[in-house]
N, C-alpha and C positions, 0 to 999 in steps of 0.2 A: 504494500500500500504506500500512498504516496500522500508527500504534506501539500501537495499544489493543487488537487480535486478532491471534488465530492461526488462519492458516487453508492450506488445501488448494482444489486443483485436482481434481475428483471424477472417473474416469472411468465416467459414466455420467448418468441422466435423479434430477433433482431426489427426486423421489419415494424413488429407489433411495439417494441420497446421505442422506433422510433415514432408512432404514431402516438403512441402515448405522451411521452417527453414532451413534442411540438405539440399537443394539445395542453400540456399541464405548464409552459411556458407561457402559452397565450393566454392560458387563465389568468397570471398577476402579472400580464404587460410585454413578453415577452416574444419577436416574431421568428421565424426564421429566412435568414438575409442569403445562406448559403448552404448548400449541401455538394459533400463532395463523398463519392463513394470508391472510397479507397481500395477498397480489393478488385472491385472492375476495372479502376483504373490503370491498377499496375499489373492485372491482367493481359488489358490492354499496350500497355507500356513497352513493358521487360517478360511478359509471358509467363509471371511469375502466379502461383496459386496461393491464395491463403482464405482463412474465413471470412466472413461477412465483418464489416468493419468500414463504417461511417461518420464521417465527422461533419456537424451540425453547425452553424454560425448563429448565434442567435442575441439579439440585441433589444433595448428596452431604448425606444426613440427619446423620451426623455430627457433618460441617466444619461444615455451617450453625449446627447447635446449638452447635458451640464457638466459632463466629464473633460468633452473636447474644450470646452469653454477656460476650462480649468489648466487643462495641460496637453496643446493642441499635438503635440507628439506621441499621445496618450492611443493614437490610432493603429501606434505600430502594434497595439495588444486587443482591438478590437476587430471582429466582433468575437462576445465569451462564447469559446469554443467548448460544443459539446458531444462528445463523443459515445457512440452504439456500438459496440460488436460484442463477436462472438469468444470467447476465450478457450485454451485447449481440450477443458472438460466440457467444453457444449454448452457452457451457462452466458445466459448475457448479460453485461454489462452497460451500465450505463452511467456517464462522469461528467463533472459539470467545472469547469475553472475554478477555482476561490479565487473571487477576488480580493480577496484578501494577498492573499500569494501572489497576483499580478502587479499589484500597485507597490508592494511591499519596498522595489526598490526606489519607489517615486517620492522625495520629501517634500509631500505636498500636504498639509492637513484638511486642507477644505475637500482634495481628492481622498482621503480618508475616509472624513466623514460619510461622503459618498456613496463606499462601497458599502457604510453601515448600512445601507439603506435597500442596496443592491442585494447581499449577500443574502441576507435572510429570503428575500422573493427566487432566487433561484435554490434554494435549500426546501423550502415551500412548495417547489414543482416537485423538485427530487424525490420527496418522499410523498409525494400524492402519487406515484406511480407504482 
């Protein structure tokens, strides 16, 4: 386990994990801006095979605006990346940035404050699913 996400044990098939997550992000504000589907891709790529394994972008219009506002560099860490896949025992995954861990090297307080705000609504999706 890691100190940089938050994540959950899905019960059920990738696909369903990510329909769930983007439904329980839109619930407290959050949409999704990007999907990238990692293992087609690099299927595609390098001909390489691996499990199912998707990465989410999903951003709260808001926060970001009051983020960028705050620390316009702040983009090279948007949008909070969320990730689905499948792990080698068949179980899925699913993990959400802390922002906490994101900002941590930014000495900004008012962008602090911020995430207090943030963190809890993507912690709120996490575990509604």
């Amino acid at each position: 386990m890691n100190d940089y996400g938050m994540r959950v044990e899905f019960d059920g098939t990738v696909e369903a994990a990510e329909e769930a997550i983007t439904d329980a992000l839109k619930a407290v504000g959050f949409g999704i801006l990007t999907r990238i589907d990692v293992a087609t891709t690099l299927k595609e790529k390098i001909d390489v095979d691996r499990a199912p394994y998707v990465i989410l972008g999903a951003c709260n219009p808001k926060l970001a605006n009051q983020a960028l506002n705050l620390e316009p560099e702040l983009g090279l860490m948007l949008p909070c990346n969320v990730i689905v896949y499948q792990g080698e025992e068949g179980q899925t995954t699913v993990s959400i940035i802390d922002p906490q861990a994101m900002v941590s090297m930014i000495d900004n307080v008012e962008l602090h404050c911020l995430v207090q705000e943030a963190r809890p609504l993507l912690q709120k999706a996490l575990n509604s699913i």
